[in-house]
MIFI-504544 format. One record per atom (N, C-alpha, C, O): x, y, z; atom name. Coordinates in nm, 3 decimals. Each point is the difference from the previous one (the first is absolute). Layout:
BEGIN
east_north_up_name
X_Y_Z_CA .
...
***
This chain:
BEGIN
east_north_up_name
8.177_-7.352_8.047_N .
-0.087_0.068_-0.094_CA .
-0.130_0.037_0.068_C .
-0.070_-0.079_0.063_O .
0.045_0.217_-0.084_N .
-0.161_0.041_0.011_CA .
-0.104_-0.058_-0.031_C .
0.003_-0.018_-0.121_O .
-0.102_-0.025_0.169_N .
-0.125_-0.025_-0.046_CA .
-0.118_0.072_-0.075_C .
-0.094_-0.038_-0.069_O .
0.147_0.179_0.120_N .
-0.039_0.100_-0.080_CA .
-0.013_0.077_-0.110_C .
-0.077_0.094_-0.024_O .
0.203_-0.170_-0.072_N .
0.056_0.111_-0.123_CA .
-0.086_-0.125_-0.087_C .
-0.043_0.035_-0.110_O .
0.015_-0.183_0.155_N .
-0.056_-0.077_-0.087_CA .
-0.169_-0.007_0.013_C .
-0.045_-0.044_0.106_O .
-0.033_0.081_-0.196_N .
-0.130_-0.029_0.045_CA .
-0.055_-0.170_-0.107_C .
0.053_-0.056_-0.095_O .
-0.160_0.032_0.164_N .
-0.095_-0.116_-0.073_CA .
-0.077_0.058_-0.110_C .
-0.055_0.109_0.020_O .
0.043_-0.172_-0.142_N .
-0.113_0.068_-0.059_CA .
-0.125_0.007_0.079_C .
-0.085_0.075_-0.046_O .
0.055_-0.141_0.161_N .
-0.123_0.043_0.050_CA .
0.017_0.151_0.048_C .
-0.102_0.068_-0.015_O .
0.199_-0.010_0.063_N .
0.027_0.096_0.033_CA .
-0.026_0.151_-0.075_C .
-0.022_0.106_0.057_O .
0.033_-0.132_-0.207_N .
-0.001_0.093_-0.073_CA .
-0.124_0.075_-0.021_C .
-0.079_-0.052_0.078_O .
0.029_0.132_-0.131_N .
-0.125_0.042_-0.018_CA .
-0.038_-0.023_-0.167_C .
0.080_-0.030_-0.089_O .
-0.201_0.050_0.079_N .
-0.056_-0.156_-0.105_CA .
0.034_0.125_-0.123_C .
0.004_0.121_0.023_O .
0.020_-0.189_-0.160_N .
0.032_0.146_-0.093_CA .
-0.130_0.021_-0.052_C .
-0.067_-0.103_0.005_O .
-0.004_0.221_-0.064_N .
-0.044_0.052_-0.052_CA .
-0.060_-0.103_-0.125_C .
0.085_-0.058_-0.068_O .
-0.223_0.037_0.039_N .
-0.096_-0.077_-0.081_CA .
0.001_0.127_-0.095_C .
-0.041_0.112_0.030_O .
0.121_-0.172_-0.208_N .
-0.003_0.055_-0.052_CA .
-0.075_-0.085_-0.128_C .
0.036_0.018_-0.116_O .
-0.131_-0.100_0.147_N .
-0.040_-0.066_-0.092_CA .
-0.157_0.134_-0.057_C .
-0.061_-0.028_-0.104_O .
0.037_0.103_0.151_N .
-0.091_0.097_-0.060_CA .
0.064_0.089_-0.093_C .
-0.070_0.063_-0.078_O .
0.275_-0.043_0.075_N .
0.029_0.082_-0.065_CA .
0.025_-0.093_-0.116_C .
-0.019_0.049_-0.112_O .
0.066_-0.196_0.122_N .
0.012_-0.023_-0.094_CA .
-0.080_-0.051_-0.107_C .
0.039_-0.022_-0.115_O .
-0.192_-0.002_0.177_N .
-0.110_-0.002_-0.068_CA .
-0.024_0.111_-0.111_C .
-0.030_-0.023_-0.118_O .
0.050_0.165_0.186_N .
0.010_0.113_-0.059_CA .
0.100_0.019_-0.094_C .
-0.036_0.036_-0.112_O .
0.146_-0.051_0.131_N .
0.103_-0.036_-0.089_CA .
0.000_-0.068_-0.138_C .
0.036_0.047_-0.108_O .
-0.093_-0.187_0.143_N .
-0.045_-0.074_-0.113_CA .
-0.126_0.062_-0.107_C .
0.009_-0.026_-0.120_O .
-0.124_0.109_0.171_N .
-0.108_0.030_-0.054_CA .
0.056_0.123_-0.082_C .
-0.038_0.034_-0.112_O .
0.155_0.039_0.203_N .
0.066_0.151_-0.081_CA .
0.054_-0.065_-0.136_C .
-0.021_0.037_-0.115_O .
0.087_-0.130_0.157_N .
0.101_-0.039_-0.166_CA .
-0.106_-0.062_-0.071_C .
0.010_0.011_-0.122_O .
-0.160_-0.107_0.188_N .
-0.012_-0.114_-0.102_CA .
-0.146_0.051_-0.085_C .
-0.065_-0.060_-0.086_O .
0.047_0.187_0.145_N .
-0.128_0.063_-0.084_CA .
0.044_0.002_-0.117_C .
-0.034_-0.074_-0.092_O .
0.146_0.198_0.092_N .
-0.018_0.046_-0.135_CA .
0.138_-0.102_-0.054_C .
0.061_0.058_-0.090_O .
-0.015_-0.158_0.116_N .
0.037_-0.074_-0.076_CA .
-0.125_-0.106_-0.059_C .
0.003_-0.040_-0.116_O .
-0.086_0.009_0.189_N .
-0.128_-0.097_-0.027_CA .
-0.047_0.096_-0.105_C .
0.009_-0.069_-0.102_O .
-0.060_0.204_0.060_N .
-0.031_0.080_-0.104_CA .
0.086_0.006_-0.113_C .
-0.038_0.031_-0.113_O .
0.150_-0.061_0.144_N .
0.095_0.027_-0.120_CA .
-0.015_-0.144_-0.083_C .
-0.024_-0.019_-0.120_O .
0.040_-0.050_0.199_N .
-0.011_-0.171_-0.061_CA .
-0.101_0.000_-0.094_C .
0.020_-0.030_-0.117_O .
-0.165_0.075_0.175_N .
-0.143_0.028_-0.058_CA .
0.009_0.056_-0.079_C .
-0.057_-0.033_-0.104_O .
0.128_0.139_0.110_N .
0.006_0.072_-0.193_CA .
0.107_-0.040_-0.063_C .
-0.008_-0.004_-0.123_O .
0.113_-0.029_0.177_N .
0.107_-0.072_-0.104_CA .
-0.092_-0.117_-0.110_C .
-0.008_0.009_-0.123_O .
-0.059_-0.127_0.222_N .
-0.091_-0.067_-0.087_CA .
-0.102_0.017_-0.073_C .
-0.033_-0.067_-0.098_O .
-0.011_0.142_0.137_N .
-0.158_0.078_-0.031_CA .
0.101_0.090_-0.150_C .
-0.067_0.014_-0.103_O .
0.143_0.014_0.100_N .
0.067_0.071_-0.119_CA .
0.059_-0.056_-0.105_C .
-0.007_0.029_-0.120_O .
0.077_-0.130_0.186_N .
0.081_-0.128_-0.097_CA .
-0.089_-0.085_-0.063_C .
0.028_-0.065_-0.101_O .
-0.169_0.062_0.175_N .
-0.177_-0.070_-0.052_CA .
0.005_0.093_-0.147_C .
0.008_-0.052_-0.112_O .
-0.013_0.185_0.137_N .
-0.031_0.073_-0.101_CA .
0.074_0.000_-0.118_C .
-0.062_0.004_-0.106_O .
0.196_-0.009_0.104_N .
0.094_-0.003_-0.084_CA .
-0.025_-0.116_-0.102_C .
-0.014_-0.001_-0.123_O .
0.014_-0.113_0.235_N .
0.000_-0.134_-0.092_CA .
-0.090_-0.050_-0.082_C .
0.008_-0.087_-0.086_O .
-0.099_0.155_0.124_N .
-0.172_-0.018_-0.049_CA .
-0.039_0.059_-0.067_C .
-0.070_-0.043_-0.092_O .
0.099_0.174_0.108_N .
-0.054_0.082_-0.088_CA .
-0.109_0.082_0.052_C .
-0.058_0.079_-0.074_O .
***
């Protein structure tokens, strides 16, 4: 067997830091779900209360 067709993970090249997309990711979905929450309650306040 080749030594060649097998590499080390040291070998590989490092992947891509995607912790900025998924920061972004999280802020895309959790805005306007964090707004919706806010008026769901802020509305259901109103209902119940009067």
């Amino acid at each position: 067997m080749s030594s060649d067709s097998s590499q080390s993970p040291r070998d590989l090249p490092d992947p891509p830091d995607r912790r900025p997309l998924i920061a972004f990711t999280w802020l895309w979905v959790g805005a306007p779900l964090a707004y919706g929450l806010y008026e769901l309650v802020r509305k259901a306040t109103q209902l119940f209360t009067g």
